[in-house]
Every structure is written in structure tokens, then in C-alpha cells.
C-alpha positions, -999 to 999 in steps of 0.1 A, spaced: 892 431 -133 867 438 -162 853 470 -171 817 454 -162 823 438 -129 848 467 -127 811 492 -130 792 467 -110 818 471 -79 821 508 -78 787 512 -84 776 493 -52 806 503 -30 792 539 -38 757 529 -28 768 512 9 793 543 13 760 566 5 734 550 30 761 547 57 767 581 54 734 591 52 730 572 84 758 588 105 743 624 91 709 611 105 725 599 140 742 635 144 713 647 150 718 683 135 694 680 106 694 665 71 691 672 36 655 678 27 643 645 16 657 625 42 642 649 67 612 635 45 619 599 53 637 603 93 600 619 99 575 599 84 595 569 101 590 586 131 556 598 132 537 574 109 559 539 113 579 516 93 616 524 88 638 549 75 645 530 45 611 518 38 600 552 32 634 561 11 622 532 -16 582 543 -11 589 573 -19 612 569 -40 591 542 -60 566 569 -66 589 592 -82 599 562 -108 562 559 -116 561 598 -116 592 602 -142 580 576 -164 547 597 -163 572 629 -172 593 615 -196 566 596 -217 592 564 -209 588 528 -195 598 523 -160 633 521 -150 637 486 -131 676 494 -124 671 520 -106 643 501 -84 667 477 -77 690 505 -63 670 522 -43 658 489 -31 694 480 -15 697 518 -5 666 513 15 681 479 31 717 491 35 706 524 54 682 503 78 708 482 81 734 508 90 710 527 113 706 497 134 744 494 135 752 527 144 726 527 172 736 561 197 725 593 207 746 621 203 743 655 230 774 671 224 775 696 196 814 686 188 804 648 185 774 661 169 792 683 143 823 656 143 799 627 130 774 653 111 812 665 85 820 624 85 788 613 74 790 640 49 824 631 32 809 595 26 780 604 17 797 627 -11 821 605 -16 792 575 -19 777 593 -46 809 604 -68 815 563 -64 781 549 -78 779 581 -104 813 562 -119 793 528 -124 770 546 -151 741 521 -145 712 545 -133 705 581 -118 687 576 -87 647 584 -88 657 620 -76 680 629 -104 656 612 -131 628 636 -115 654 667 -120 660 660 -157 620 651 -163 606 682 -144 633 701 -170 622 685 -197 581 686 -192 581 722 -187 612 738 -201 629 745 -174 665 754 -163 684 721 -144 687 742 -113 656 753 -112 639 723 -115 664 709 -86 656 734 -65 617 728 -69 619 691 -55 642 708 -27 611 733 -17 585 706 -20 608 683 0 613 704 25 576 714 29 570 680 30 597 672 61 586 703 82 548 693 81 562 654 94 582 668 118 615 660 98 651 665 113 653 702 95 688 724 118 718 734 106 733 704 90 706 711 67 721 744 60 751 729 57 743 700 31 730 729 8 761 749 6 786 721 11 768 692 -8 772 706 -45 811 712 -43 822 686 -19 807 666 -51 825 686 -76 854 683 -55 854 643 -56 840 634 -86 872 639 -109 893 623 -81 873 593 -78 872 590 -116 907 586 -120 908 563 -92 885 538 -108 902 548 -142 934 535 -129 921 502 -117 902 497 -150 936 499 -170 
């Protein structure tokens, strides 16, 4: 396989593994990471889908980093969080159940947060585009000086504001994703790297 359709398909396959875990994390019904709290409750208490709000919003960041960064807008990553919009509709209509039982719950909550991890380390590989999100970290940094964790943890607070005034999914798998998110990615991205490394050669 070339190195370019080699990029393409890992970059994808780490997009579809992303929204379906995103989707199981949603369906566990313990509580998600900030911004999809952001999305799950505007869906829920304005209209439109899940993934219609991921790429609004999301949309309005692009215009909001090219604002930052003095830059023209970045069309790739439109078209990504496009299909992550349409592949997490899509897999929130296919994974259509309710969960009551906190061991299902927490069962499905860990699962959905291996792919999505492991979703992200994928795509990360295809070195096509950071996501709106990321782009709004570096920006934010770069505008006003600050530190790359600090700026992070800005969009967090304001995302999280945000989610608890729409009535967002905010419990203890949003604990979780903030403690267990960063390493689980640290964990996978060297292992996925030489994974696609291996296939490439």
C-alpha cells in the first residue's frame, strides 16, 4: 500500500473508531467529556442531532482559529469533522439502547473509551489535520502567550460551563475521561505508530 492511501486509510479508520466510541460513551449514560456534554445537550434541549451540533460548533471554532492565527480557513479539517458529525449520527442510531445497570453502564462507558483513544491515536497517524479543538489549543497559546495546558484547560472550563447550562450528560465518566483520557492516549500512540509503520514498509 502507498504511504498516501496508506495516511488516507488510518486517518479515516481513526475517525469511525473515534465517533463510535464517542457514541458507546454517550449511550453509557455516565457522562461525557465536556464538549460532547456540549453537543448530547443542545441535541436534546434545542433539536437537531448529536452530530449536527459536533460540526456547528465545531465550524465556529474553524472560523474562530483562523480569526486567532491570522490564517485562511482550514477546509480539511471541515471535511473531517463533517464525516465525524455523520459517522457519530450514524452510530448513535445503530447502537440504539438504554442502559440501567451501573456494570453495563461502566462496561460500555471503559469500551467506548479504548476506541475512542484508540480512534484518535489512529487519525493523529494520518497527519492530514488537528481537529477544530486542537487548532483552538495551539491558537489560544499563540494569541496570548500562553502555556499548551493552560490554554487546553480554558476550552475545557468554557465547555463545561457551556454543557451544564444545556443540561449536558456531565457524572463520573466525565471524571473519568479527565484523568484517563491524556494517558490512555500516551499509552497508544507509540503502539499504533509502529503498527502503521510496519504496514507502510
Amino acid at each position: 500500500m502507498s504511504q498516501i492511501k496508506m495516511r488516507l486509510f488510518t486517518y479515516f479508520t481513526g475517525l469511525n473508531l473515534k465517533s463510535f466510541g464517542i457514541s458507546l460513551i454517550i449511550r453509557s449514560q455516565l457522562g461525557t467529556d465536556p464538549w460532547d456534554a456540549l453537543f448530547v445537550g443542545l441535541a436534546h434541549n434545542v433539536g437537531f442531532t448529536v452530530g449536527t451540533w459536533l460540526v456547528f460548533i465545531s465550524v465556529l471554532i474553524l472560523f474562530l482559529n483562523a480569526y486567532l492565527t491570522q490564517k485562511k480557513l482550514n477546509f480539511v479539517s471541515f471535511f473531517s469533522v463533517f464525516l465525524l458529525g455523520l459517522l457519530t449520527d450514524l452510530w448513535l442510531s445503530v447502537l440504539r439502547f438504554d442502559l440501567h445497570q451501573i456494570e453495563y453502564q461502566m462496561i460500555f462507558y471503559w469500551i467506548g473509551l479504548f476506541f475512542l483513544a484508540v480512534g484518535v491515536a489512529t487519525y493523529i497517524q494520518g497527519e492530514f489535520a488537528m481537529t477544530p479543538l486542537d487548532e483552538l489549543m495551539y491558537g489560544l497559546a499563540d494569541r496570548f502567550n500562553l502555556s499548551l495546558m493552560m490554554s487546553k484547560t480554558l476550552t475545557e472550563i468554557v465547555a463545561l460551563v457551556l454543557a451544564f447550562l444545556v443540561q449536558g450528560p456531565i457524572g463520573i465518566g466525565t471524571v473519568i475521561f479527565a484523568f484517563c483520557f491524556g494517558p490512555l492516549i500516551q499509552f497508544l500512540i507509540p503502539k499504533i505508530n509502529a503498527i502503521t509503520r510496519d504496514v507502510v514498509d
